[in-house]
Backbone as CSV, one residue per row, in Angstrom:
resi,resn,N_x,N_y,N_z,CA_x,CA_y,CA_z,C_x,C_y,C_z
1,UNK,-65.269,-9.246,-32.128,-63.945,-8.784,-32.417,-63.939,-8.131,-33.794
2,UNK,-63.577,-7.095,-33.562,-63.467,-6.498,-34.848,-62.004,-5.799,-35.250
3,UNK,-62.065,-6.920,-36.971,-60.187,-6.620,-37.638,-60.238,-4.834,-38.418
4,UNK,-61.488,-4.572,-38.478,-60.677,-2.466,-39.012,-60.091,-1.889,-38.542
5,UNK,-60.011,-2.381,-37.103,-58.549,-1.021,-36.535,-57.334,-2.013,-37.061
6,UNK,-56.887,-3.009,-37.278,-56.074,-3.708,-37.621,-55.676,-3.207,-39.005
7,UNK,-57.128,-3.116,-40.365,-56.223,-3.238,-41.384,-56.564,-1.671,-41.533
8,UNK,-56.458,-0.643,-41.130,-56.378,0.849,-40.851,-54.900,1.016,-40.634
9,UNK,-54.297,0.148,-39.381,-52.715,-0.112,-38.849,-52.387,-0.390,-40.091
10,UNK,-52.153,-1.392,-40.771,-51.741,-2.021,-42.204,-51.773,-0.961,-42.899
11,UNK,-52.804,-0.526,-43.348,-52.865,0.484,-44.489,-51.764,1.829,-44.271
12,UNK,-52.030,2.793,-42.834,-51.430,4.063,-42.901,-49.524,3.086,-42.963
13,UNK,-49.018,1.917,-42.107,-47.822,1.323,-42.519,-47.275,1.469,-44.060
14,UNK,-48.189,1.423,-45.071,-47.740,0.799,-45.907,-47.724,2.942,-46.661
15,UNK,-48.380,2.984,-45.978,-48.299,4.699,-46.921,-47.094,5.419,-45.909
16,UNK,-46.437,5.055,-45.017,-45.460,5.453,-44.024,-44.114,5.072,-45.023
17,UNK,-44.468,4.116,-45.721,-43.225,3.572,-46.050,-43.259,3.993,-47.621
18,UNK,-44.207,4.141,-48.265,-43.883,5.044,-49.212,-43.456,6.379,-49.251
19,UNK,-43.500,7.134,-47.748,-43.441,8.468,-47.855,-42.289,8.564,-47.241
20,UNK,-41.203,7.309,-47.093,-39.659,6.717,-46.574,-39.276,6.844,-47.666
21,UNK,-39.711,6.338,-48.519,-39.077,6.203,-50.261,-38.935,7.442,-51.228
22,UNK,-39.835,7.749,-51.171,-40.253,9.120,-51.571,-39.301,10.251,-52.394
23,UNK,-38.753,10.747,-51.074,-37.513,11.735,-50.678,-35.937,10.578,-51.620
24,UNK,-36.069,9.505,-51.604,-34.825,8.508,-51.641,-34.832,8.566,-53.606
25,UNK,-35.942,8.377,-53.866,-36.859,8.776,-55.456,-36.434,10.256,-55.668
26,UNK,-36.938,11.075,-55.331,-36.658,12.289,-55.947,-35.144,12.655,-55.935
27,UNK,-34.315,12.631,-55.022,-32.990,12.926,-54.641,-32.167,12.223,-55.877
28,UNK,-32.120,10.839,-56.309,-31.724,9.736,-57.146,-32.161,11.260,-58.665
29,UNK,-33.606,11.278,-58.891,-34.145,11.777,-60.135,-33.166,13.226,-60.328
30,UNK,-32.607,13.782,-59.276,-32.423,15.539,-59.400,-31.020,15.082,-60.040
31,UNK,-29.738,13.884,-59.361,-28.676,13.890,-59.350,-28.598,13.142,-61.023
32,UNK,-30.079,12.317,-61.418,-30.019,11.812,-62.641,-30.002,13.807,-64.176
33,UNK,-30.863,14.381,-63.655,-30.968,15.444,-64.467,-30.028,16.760,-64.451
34,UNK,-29.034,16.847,-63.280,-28.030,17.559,-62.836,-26.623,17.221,-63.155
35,UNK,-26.709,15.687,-62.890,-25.057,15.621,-62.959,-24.656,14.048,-64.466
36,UNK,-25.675,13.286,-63.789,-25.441,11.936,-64.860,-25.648,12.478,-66.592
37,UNK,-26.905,12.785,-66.420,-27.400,13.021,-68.224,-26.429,14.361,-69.075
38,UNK,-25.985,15.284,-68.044,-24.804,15.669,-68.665,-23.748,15.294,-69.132
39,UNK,-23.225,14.469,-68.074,-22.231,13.791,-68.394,-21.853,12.910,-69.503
40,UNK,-22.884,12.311,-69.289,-23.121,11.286,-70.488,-23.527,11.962,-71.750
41,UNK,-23.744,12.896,-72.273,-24.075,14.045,-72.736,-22.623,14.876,-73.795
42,UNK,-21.803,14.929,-72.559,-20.267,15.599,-72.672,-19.504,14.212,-73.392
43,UNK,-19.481,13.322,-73.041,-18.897,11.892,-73.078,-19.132,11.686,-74.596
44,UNK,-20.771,11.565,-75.233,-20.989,11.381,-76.686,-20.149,12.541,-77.870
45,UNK,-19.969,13.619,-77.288,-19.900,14.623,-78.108,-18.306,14.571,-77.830
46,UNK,-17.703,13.883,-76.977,-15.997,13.818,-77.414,-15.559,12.690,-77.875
47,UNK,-16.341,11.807,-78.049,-15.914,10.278,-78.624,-16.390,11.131,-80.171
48,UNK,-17.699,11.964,-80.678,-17.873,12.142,-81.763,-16.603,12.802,-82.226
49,UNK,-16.117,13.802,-81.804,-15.629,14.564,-81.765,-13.857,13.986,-82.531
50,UNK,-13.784,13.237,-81.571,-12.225,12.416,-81.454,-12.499,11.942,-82.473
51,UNK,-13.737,10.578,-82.519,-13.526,9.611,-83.806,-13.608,10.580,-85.370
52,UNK,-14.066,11.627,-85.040,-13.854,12.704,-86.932,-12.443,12.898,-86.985
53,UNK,-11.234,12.870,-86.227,-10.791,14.154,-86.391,-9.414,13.118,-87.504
54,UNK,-9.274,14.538,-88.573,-8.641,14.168,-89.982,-6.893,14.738,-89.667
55,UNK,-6.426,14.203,-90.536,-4.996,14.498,-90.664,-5.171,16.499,-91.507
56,UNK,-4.350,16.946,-90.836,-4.598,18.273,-91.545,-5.348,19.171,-89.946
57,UNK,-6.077,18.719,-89.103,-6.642,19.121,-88.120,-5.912,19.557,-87.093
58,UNK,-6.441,21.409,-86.515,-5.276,21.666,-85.346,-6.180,21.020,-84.113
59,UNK,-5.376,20.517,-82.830,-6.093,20.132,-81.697,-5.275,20.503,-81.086
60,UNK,-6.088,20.368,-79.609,-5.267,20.862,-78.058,-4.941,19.417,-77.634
61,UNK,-4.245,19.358,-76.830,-3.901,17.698,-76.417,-4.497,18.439,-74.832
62,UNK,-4.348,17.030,-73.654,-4.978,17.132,-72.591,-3.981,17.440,-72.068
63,UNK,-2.595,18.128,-72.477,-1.529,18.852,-71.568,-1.087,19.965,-71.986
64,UNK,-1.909,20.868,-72.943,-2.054,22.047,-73.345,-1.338,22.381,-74.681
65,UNK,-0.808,21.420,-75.274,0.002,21.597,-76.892,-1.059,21.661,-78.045
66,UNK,-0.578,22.591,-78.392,-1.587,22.446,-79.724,-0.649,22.405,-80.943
67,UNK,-1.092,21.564,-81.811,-0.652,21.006,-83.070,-1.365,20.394,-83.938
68,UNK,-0.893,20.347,-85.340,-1.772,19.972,-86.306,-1.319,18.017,-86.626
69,UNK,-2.269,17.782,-86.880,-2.504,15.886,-87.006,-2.101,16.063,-88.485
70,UNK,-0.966,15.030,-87.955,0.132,14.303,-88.895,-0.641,13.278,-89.732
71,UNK,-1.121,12.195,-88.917,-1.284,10.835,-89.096,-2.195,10.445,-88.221
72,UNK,-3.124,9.743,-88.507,-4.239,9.561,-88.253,-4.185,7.720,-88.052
73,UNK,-4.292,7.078,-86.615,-3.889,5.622,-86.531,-5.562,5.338,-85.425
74,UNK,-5.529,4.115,-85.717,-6.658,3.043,-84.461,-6.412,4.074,-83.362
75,UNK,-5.709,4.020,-82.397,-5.766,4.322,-81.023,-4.767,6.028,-80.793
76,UNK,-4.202,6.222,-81.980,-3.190,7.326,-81.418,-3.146,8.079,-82.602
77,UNK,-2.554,9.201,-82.458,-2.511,10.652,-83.884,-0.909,10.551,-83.691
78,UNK,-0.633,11.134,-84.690,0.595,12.019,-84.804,0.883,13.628,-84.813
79,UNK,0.978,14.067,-83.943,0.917,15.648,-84.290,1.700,16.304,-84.428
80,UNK,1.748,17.375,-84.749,3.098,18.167,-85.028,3.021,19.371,-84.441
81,UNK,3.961,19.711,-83.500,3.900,20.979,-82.562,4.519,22.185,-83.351
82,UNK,5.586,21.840,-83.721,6.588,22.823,-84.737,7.068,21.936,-85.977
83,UNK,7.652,22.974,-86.509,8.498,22.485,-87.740,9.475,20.897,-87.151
84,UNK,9.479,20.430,-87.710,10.128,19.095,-87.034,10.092,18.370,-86.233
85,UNK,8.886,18.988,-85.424,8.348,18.119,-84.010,7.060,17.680,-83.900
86,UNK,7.482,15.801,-84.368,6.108,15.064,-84.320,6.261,14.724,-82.613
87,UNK,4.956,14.563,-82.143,5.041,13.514,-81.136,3.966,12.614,-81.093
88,UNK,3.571,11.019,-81.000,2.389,10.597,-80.343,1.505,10.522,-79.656
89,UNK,0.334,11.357,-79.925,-0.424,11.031,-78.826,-1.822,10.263,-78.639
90,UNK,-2.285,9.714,-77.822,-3.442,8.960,-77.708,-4.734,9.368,-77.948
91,UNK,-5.417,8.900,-78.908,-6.570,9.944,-79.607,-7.646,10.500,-77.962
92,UNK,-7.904,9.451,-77.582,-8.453,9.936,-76.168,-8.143,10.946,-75.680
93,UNK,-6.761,11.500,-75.934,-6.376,12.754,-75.164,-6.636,14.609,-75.928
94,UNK,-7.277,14.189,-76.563,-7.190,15.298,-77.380,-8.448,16.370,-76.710
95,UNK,-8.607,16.935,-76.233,-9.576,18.042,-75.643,-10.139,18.792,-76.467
96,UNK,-10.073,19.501,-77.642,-10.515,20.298,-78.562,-9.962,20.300,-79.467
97,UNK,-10.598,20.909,-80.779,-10.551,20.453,-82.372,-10.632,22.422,-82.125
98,UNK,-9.446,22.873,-83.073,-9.510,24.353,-83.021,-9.491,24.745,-84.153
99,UNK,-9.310,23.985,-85.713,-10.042,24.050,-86.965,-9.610,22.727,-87.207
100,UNK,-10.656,22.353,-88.302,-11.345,21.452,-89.160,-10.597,21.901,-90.665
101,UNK,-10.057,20.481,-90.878,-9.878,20.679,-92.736,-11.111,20.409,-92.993
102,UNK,-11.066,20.651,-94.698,-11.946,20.498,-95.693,-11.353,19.501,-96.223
103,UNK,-12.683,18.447,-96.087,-12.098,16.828,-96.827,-11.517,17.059,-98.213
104,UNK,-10.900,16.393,-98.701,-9.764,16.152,-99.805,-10.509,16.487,-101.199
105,UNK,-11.100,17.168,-101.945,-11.517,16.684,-102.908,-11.208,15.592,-104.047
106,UNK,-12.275,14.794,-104.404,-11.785,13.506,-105.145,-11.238,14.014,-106.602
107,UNK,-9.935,13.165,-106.533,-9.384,13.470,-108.205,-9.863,12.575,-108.923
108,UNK,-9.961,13.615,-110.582,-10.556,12.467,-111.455,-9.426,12.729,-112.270
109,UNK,-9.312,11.665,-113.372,-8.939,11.567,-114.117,-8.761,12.782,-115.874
110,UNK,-9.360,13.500,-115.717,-10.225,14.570,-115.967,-9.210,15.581,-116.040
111,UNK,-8.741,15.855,-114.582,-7.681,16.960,-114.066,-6.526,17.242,-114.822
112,UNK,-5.559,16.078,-115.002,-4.512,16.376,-115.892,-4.371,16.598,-117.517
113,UNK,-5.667,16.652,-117.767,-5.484,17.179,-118.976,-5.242,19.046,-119.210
């Protein structure tokens, strides 16, 4: 009795079932370099984005207003659309930064003379 046609059966099984996997591997890898690593990608660069942004700064909100930041709080801005019109909004919502102040320069003591 002879077991080589047996572990021949075994062997091409076990390469059948890697070449099941295979296709399941690459498909996973394309949707990782196409759609995930962008994303996650887009995601860093608006949390950076949000957590800079200074009082003095114009932004778009995520319902198309643009106004300059009043007040600068933990979770929410203050912005100002027009002359007299603050409203709150949730820093999360802010979609784009359309200029940047120039940080404050430090006063010295120096100045008022």
């Amino acid at each position: 009795m002879s077991f080589a046609p047996a572990f021949a059966a075994a062997a091409a099984g076990g390469t059948g079932m890697v070449m099941q996997i295979l296709p399941l591997i690459l498909i996973f890898a394309v949707f990782w370099f196409l759609l995930i690593r962008p994303q996650q990608k887009r995601m860093k660069e608006h949390r950076s984005m949000v957590d800079g942004l200074r009082r003095g700064d114009v932004v778009v909100t995520g319902g198309g207003m643009i106004g300059k930041v009043v007040k600068v709080a933990d979770t929410e801005l203050t912005v100002e659309l027009a002359e007299g019109v603050r409203v709150r909004v949730v820093r999360s919502t802010v979609t784009e930064v359309r200029s940047k102040t120039e940080p404050a320069p430090a006063e010295s003591a120096n100045d008022e003379d």
